[in-house]
N, C-alpha and C positions, 0 to 999 in steps of 0.2 A: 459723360458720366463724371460727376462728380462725387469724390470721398472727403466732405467735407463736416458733414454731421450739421448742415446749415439749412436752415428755412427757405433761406434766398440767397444766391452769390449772380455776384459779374462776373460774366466772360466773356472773353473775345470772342465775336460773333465768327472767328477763324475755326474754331472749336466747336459749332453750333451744326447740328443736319436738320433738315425738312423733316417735320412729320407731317406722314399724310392725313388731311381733314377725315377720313374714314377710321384713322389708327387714335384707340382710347388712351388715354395718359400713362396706366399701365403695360397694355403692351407698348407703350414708347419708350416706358421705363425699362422696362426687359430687352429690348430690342439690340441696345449696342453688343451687352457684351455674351448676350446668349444665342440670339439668330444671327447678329452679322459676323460672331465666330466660327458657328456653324456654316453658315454660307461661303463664307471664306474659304473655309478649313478643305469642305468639300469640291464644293466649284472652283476656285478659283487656284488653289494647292494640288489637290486632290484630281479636277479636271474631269468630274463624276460627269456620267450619260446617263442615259436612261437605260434599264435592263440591267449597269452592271449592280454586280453585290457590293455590298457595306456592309463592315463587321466592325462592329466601335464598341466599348463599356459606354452604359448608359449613366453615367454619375452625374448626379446635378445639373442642373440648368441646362449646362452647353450639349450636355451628350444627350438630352429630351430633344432639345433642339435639333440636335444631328439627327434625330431618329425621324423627326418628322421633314426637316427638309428634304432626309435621302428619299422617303417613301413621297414624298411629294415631288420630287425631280423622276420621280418612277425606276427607281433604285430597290433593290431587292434585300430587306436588310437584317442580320442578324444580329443582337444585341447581347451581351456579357451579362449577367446578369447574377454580382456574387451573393447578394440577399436576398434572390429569390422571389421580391416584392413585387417586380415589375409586370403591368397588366399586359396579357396576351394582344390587345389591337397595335400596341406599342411599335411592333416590328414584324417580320413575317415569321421569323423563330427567334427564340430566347435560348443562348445556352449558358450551364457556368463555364466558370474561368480554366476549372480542372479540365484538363483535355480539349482544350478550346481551338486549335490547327486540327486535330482530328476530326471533331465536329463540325468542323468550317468543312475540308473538304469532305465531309460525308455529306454535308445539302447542300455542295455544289458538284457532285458525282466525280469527284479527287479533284477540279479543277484551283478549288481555292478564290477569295474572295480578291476584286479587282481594290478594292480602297478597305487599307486598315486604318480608321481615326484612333488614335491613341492619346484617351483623356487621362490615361490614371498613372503610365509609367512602370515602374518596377519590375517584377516577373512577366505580368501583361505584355509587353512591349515584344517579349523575341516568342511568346507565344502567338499574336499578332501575326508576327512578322514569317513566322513557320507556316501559318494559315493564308498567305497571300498565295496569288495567281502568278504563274509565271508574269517576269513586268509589269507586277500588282504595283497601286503604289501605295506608301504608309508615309502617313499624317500624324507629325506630331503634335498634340496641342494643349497638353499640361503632363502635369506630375500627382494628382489627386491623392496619390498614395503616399507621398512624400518621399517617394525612392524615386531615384535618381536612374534611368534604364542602365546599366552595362548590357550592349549587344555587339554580335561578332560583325563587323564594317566588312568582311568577305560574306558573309550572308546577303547584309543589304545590297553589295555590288552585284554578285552573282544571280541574284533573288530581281531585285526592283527593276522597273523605270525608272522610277522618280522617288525620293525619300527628302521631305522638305517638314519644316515647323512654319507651325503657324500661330499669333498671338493677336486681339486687339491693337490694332496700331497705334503708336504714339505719336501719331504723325495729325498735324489738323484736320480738322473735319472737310474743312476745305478739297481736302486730297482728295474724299470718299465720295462724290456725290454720284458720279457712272455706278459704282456699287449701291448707294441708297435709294437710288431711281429703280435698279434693279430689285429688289429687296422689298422694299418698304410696302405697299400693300398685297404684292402674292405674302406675304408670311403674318400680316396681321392679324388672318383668321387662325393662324394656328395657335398662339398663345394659348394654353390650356394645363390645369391638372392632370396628372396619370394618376 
C-alpha cells in the first residue's frame, strides 16, 4: 500500500506480496489493509474457530471485512450497527450500540460472545468487553470514533484470555507471505458492496 497520490512508484520488492492470478486489481487493492486486517485481527490475535461468536462494529472496510471473514471461518456473528444501514445477510444478528453486553448475552443464552473485535473505541470498547464470554477474548484494532477507550484493566484480567491489538504491519512484506498463501484466494471471492 502505498499513500503516495502517484501513478507509479518504486519499491523495494521487500514490500511487495503475490497476488493470486485469480485475484482482480481491485480486490488486490482492497486486500492489505481491509482482509488481511481482518484475518489478522481474528485468526491470528483473536484465535477464531468455527462455531464461536463474534461481535464487532461494522464500520468501514475492515469491520465488512470482519463480518465476512468471521461467517466464512463459520463463526457466528453479531454486528453493532449505530446507523441502522447495515443489510440483514451481513451477519446472523444486527444490534445497536445501546445495550449491546445485554443483547450479546441474550443471543448467546447469557453466555457472551467468544471474540470482541473492536474497530471504533470509545464507550464501544467496555460495552464489548461486558459482552464477552467467560475467557472471551477482545481485539483491538482502531479508534473509528476518535475516542481513545478508558476501560477498567481488572475487568480485562478477571474477564479475558487474551486482550491483544492488532494493526497492518509495518513490517516488509517479506515477513507476510505464510499469511498471504493463507489469505489470498479464500478471500477473493468475497470483496463485495453491502
Amino acid at each position: 500500500m502505498v499513500l503516495s497520490g502517484e501513478h507509479r512508484v518504486v519499491v523495494d520488492a521487500a514490500h511487495l506480496l503475490p497476488v493470486p492470478h485469480d485475484m482482480d486489481d481491485l480486490t488486490a487493492a482492497a486486500f492489505p489493509v481491509s482482509y488481511a486486517t481482518a484475518h489478522g485481527s481474528l485468526l491470528h490475535r483473536g484465535g477464531l474457530r468455527p462455531g464461536e461468536t463474534v461481535v464487532t462494529g461494522s464500520t468501514g472496510n475492515v469491520g465488512e471485512a470482519a463480518l465476512q471473514v468471521a461467517r466464512a471461518r463459520g463463526a457466528r456473528v453479531v454486528a453493532v450497527d449505530r446507523s441502522g444501514t447495515l443489510p440483514p445477510p451481513a451477519a446472523d444478528h444486527i444490534v445497536p450500540p445501546d445495550g449491546l453486553a445485554e443483547s450479546v448475552r441474550r443471543l448467546t443464552d447469557g453466555r457472551g460472545a467468544d471474540i470482541a473485535l473492536d474497530l471504533v473505541g470509545g464507550d464501544l470498547t467496555a460495552e464489548l468487553l461486558n459482552g464477552l464470554s467467560w475467557e472471551g477474548r477482545l481485539v483491538t484494532t482502531g479508534f473509528a470514533s476518535g475516542d481513545i477507550p478508558s476501560i477498567n484493566l481488572l475487568d480485562v484480567l478477571v474477564k479475558t484470555s487474551r486482550s491483544s491489538a492488532k494493526t497492518l504491519p509495518a513490517t516488509p512484506a517479506a515477513t507476510w507471505p505464510p499469511r498471504s498463501e493463507r489469505c489470498g484466494s479464500a478471500w477473493a471471492g468475497m470483496v463485495r458492496d453491502f
